[in-house]
C-alpha positions in Angstrom: -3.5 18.4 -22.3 -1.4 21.6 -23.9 0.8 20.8 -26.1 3.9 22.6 -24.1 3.4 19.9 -21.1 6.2 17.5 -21.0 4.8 14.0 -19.4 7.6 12.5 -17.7 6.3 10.2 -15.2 3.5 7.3 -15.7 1.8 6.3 -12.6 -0.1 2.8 -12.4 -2.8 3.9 -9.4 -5.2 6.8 -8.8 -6.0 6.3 -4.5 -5.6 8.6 -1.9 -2.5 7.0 -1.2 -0.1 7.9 -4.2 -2.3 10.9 -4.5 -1.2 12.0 -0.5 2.5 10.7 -1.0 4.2 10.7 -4.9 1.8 13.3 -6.7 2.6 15.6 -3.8 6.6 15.2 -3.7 6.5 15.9 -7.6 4.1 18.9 -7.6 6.5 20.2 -4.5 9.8 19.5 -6.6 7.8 21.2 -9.2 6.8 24.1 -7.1 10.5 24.5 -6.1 11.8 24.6 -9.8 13.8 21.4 -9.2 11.8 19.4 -11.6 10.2 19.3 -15.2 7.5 16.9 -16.1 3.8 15.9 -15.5 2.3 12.4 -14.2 0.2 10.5 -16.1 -2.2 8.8 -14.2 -3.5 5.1 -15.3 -6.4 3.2 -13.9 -4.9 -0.3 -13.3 -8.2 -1.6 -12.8 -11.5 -1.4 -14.6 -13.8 0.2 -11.8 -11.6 3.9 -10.5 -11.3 7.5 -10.5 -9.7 8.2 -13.4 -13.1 9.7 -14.6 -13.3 11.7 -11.6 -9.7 13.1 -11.5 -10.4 14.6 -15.9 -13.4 16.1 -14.8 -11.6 18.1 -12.3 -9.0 18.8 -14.3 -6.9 16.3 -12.4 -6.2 18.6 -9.7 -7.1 18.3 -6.5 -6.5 19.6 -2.6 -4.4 17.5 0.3 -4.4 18.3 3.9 -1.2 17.6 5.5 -2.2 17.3 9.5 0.1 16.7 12.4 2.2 17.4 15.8 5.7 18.2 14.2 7.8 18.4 17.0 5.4 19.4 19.6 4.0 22.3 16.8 0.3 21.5 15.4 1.1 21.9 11.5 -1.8 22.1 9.0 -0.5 22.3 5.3 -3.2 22.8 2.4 -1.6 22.2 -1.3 -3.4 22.4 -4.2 -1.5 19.6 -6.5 -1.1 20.5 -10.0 1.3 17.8 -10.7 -1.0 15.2 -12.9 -1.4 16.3 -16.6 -3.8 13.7 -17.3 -6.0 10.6 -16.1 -6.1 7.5 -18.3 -8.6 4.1 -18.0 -6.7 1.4 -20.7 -10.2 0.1 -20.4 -11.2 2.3 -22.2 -9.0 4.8 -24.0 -6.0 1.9 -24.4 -5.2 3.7 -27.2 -4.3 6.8 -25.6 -2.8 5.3 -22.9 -0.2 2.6 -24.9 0.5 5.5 -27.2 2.9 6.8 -23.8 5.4 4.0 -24.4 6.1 5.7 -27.0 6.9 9.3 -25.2 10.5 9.8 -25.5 10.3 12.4 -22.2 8.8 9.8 -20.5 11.7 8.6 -17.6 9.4 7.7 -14.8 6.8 4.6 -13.3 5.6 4.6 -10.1 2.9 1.9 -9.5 0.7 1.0 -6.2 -2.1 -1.8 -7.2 -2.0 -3.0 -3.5 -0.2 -6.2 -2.6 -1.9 -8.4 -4.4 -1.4 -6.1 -7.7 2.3 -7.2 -8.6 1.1 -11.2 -9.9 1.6 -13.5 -12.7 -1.5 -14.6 -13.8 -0.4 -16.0 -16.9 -3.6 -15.7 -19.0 -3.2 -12.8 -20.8 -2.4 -12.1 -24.4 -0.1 -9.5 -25.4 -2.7 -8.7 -27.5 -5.1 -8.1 -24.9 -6.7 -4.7 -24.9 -5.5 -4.1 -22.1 -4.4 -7.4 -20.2 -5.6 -8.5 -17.1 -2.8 -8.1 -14.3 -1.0 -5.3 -13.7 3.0 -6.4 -14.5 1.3 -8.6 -18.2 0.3 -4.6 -18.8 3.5 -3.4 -17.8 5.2 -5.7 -19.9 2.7 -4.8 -23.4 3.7 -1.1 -22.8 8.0 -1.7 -22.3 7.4 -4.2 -25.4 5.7 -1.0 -27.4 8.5 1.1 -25.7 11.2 -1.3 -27.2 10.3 -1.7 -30.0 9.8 2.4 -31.0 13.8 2.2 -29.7 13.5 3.9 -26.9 15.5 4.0 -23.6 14.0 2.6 -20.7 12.7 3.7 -17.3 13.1 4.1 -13.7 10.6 1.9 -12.0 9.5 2.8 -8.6 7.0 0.2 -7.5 5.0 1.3 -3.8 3.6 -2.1 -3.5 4.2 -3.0 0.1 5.8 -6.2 -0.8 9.2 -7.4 0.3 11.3 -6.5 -2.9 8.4 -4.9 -5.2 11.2 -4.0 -7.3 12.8 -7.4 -7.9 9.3 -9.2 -7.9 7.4 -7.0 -10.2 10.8 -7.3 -12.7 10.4 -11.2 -12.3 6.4 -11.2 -13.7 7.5 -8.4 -16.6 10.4 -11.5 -17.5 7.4 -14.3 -17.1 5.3 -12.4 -19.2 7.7 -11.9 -22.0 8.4 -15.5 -21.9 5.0 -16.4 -21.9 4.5 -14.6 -25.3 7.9 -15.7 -26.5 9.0 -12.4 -26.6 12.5 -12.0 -28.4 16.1 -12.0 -26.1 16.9 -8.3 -27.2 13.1 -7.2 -25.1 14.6 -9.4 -22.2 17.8 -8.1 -22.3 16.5 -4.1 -22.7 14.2 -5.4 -19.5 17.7 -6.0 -17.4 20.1 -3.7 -18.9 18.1 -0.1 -19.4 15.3 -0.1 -16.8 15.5 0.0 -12.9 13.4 -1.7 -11.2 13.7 0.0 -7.4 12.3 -1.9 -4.6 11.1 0.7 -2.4 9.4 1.2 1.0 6.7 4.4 1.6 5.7 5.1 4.8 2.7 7.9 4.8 -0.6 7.4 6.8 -3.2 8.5 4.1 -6.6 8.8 5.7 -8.1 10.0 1.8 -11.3 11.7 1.5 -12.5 13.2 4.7 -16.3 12.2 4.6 -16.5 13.6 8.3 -14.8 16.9 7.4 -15.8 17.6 3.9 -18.6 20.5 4.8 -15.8 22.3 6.4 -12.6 22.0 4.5 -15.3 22.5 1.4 -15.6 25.9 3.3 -12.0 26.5 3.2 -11.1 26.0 -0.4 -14.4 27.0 -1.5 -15.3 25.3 -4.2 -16.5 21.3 -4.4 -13.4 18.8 -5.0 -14.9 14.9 -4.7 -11.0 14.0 -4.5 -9.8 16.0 -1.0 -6.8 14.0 0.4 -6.1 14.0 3.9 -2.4 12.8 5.4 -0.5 12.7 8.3 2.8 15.1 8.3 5.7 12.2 8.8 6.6 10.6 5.7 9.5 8.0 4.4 10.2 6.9 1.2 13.3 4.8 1.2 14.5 3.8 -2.6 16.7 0.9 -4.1 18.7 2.9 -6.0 20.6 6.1 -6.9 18.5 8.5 -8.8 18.6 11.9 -7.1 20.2 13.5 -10.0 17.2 13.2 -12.1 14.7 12.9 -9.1 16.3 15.7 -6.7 13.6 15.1 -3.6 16.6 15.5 -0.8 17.5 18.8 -2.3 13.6 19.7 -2.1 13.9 18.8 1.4 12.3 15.5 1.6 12.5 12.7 3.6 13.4 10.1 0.9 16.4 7.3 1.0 18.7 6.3 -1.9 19.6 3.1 -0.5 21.3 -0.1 -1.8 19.7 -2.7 0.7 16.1 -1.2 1.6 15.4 -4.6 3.4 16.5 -3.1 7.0 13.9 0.1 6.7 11.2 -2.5 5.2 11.0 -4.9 7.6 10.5 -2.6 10.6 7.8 -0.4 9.1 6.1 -3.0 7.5 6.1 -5.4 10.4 5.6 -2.9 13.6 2.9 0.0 11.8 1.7 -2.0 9.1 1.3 -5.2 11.2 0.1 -3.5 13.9 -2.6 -2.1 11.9 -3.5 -5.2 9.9 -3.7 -7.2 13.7 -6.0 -4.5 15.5 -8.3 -3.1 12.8 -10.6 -6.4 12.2 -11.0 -7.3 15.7 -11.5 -3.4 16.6 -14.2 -3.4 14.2 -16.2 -6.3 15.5 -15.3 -4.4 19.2 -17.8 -1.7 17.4 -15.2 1.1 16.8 -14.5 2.6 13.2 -11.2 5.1 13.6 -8.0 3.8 14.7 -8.0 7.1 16.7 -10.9 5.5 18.8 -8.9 2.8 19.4 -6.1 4.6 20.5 -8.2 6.3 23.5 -10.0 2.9 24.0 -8.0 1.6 26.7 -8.7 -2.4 26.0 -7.6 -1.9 22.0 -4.8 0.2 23.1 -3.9 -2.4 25.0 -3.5 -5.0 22.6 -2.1 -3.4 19.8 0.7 -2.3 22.6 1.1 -5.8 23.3 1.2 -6.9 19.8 3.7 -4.6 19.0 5.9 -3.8 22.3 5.6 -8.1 23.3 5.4 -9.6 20.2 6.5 -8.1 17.2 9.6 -6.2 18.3 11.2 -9.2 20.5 10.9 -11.4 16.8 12.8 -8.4 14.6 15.1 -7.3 17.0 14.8 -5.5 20.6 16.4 -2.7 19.5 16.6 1.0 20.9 16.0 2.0 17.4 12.7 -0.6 16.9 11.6 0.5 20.2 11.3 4.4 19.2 10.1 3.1 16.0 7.4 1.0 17.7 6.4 4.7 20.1 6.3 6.7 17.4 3.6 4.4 15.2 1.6 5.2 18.4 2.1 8.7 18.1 0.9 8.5 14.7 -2.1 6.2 15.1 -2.8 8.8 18.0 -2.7 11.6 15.6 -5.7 13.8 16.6 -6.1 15.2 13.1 -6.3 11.9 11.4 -9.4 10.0 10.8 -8.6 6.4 9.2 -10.9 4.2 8.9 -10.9 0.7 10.1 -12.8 -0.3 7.0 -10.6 1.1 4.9 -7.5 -0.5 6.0 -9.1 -3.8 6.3 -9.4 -3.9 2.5 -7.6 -7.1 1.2 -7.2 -8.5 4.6 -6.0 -12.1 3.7 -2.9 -11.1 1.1 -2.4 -7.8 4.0 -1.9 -10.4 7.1 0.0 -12.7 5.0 2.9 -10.1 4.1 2.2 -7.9 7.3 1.4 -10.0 10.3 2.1 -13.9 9.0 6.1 -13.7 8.9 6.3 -12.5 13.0 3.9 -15.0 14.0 6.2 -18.3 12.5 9.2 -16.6 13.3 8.2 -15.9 16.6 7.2 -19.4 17.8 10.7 -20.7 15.7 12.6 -18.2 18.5 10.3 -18.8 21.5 9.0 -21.8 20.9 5.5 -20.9 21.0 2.7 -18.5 19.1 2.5 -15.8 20.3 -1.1 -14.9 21.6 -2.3 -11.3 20.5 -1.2 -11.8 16.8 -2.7 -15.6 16.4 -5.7 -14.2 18.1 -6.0 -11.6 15.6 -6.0 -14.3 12.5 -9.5 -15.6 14.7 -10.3 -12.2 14.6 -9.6 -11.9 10.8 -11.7 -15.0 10.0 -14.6 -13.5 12.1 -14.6 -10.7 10.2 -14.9 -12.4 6.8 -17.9 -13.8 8.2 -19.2 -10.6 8.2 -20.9 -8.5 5.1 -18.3 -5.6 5.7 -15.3 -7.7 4.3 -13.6 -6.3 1.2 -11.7 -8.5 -1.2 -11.6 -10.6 -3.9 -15.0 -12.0 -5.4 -13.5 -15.8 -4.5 -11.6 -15.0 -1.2 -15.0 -13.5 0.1 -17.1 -16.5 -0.9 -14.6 -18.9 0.6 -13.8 -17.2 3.8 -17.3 -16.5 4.6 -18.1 -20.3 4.9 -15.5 -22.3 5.3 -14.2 -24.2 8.4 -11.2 -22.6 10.4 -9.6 -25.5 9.3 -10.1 -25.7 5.8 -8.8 -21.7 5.8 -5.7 -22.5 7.5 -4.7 -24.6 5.2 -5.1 -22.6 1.9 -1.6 -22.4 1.6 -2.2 -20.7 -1.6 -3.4 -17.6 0.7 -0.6 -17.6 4.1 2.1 -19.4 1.8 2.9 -21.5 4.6 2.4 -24.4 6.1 -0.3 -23.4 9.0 -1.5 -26.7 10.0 0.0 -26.2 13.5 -1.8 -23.1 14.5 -5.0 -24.7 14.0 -5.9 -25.4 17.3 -5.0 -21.6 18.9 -6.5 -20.0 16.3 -10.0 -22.3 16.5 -9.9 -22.0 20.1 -9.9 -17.9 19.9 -12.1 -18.1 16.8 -14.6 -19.9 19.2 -14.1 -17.7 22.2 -14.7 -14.6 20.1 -18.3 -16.3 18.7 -19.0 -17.6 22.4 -18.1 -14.6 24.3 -17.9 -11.4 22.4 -15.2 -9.3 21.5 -15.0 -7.4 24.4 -14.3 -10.6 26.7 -11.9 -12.4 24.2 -9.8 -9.1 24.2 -9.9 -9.9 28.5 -8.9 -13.1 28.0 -5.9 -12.6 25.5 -4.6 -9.9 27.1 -4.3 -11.9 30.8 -1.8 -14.2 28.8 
């Protein structure tokens, strides 16, 4: 790093995702001379790319594919907008040495849902500590105490109120390690913690395309990033003086209540997703795009989302257009996601995605609805198999245990399931009996 670069922004997360969505609003605002100030980029977890990302200088190329308004658009950026890559695993002493950056202003963070958690292990003195908000709190102690303002905290964690939630672990921490009332107080009174909602499809590296877009650029970049055009970035907070990405010309909300814009996206695309993916892999397809022309998937996620999701959150005109344009998207001939890579971290993903419309459906209509209970069967078939992707324990448990004995981990759903037992052992039985492709029939005839 020169000397003359002025490192504004910390990032906890190096995916495809906040490389396809954040990194590319600042480089743009950047681009546009609206905006002064690198991102630091820090692994949260031991095993990443932060190795990867400094050997390339920590630039790399996005492809921005799409129909924009009945116009294919194809936009190729080079990002230049990360100054550095950092693993506290092992250079923790270059990386806590940032709380001490007066220029720095900014943290955006996305360690998946299951990132923002109070373990309650750790030791401040950890080098670094285990969860991701016991190492945010070590680096706003070290910032603190060198008497420094704080920061605007823009967590991308799709949790309902990321903001609020990952403030409430920072607090636990601090009182864990009886942590003085002037830290707790700073905590409340000079950061802001912004509960946010993003809205990109990132499809990251194109493993199907790389020969050719390899061509294009014309040199070898192991980080491409491949997005959809539409994005939405709807913030908790009022910061567009300092973060002008309106003026640039993007899509992003400075909101008060973000809860309206949250529970829509998360429940229609990200439910949708999260309810077609697992059993769409055991059907034997691997894009969502094949399941968009496969008429039997299609099918079901249409009835997931058009019969069951949108008559729990409200059968709006707005939902409904909200609900054809996630089919658009999925559709998206350009984009190549992965079922496997969205069915990473299936358990905490259904219980924040899909869970919350299936109880409040049957508390509206008095019953479960079919499509999304069949696609918890379809989740637990899927953990049977050697392609599930999660944690060491949640693997090892979901791959043997009863149907049963899963339903009621209420640790995982955080609910009460002990009702749904019977639907979802009487699809999960179906689906082992008869295939996919017949338990698809039979769900969908209900």
């Amino acid at each position: 790093m020169s000397s003359n670069v002025k490192e504004t922004v910390i990032q906890f997360g190096e995916g495809g995702f906040l490389r396809g969505f954040v990194d590319y609003f600042f480089h743009k605002l950047q681009e546009k001379g609206l905006y002064d100030g690198k991102i630091v980029v820090v692994q949260p977890i031991e095993k990443g790319m932060c190795q990867t990302l400094a050997e390339q200088n920590c630039e790399y190329n996005l492809f921005l594919r799409g129909i924009d308004n009945g116009q294919v658009v194809n936009e190729h950026t080079h990002v230049t907008s990360i100054s550095r890559a950092l693993n506290p695993y092992t250079q923790y002493d270059e990386y806590i040495a940032l709380a001490s950056n007066p220029d720095l202003r900014v943290l955006v963070s996305n360690t998946t849902e299951a990132g923002i958690e109070y373990v309650g292990t750790e030791k401040i003195t950890d080098m670094p500590p285990k969860a991701y908000p016991a190492k945010l709190c070590q680096f706003l102690y070290k910032r603190y105490q060198a008497g420094l303002k704080g920061l605007i905290l823009l967590p991308c964690e799709l949790i309902d109120d990321n903001g609020d939630n990952l403030k409430k672990c920072v607090l636990q921490y601090a009182d864990l390690w009886e942590l003085e009332d002037g830290f707790k107080n700073w905590i409340e009174t000079e950061n802001d913690f912004c509960s946010t909602l993003v809205d990109r499809i990132v499809t990251g590296y194109p493993r199907d395309e790389v020969e050719e877009l390899t061509k294009q650029i014309g040199y070898e970049d192991k980080l491409i990033d491949t997005a959809e055009i539409f994005h939405l970035w709807v913030i908790g907070g009022h910061h567009e003086d300092e973060l002008p990405f309106q003026k640039a010309g993007y899509n992003v909300v400075w909101t008060d209540d973000v809860h309206p814009y949250k529970k829509r996206k998360v429940r229609i695309l990200n439910g949708g997703h999260t309810s077609m993916v697992l059993g769409a892999h055991l059907y034997g397809l691997t894009t969502v795009g094949e399941c968009m022309q496969d008429e039997t998937v299609s099918s079901f996620l249409k009835k997931c989302i058009f019969e069951e999701i949108i008559p729990t959150i409200g059968d709006t005109e707005d939902n409904r257009k909200f609900g054809a344009a996630v089919l658009e998207r999925f559709s998206n001939p350009f984009i190549k996601h992965q079922l496997l890579s969205i069915a990473l971290n299936s358990v905490s993903k259904f219980q924040v995605r899909v869970l919350p419309t299936i109880l409040e459906y049957k508390e509206k209509f008095g019953k479960y609805p079919a499509g999304l209970t069949f696609s918890m069967a379809a989740l637990i078939s899927f953990y049977r198999t050697d392609k599930a992707n999660d944690g060491e324990e949640i693997m090892k448990f979901m791959k043997d245990a009863s149907v049963e004995e899963i339903l009621k981990r209420e640790d995982y759903w955080h609910a009460d399931l002990t009702e749904m037992i019977p639907m979802v052992q009487e699809y999960y039985d179906l689906i082992q009996a008869k295939g996919m492709a017949e338990a698809y029939k039979e769900v969908l005839a209900k």
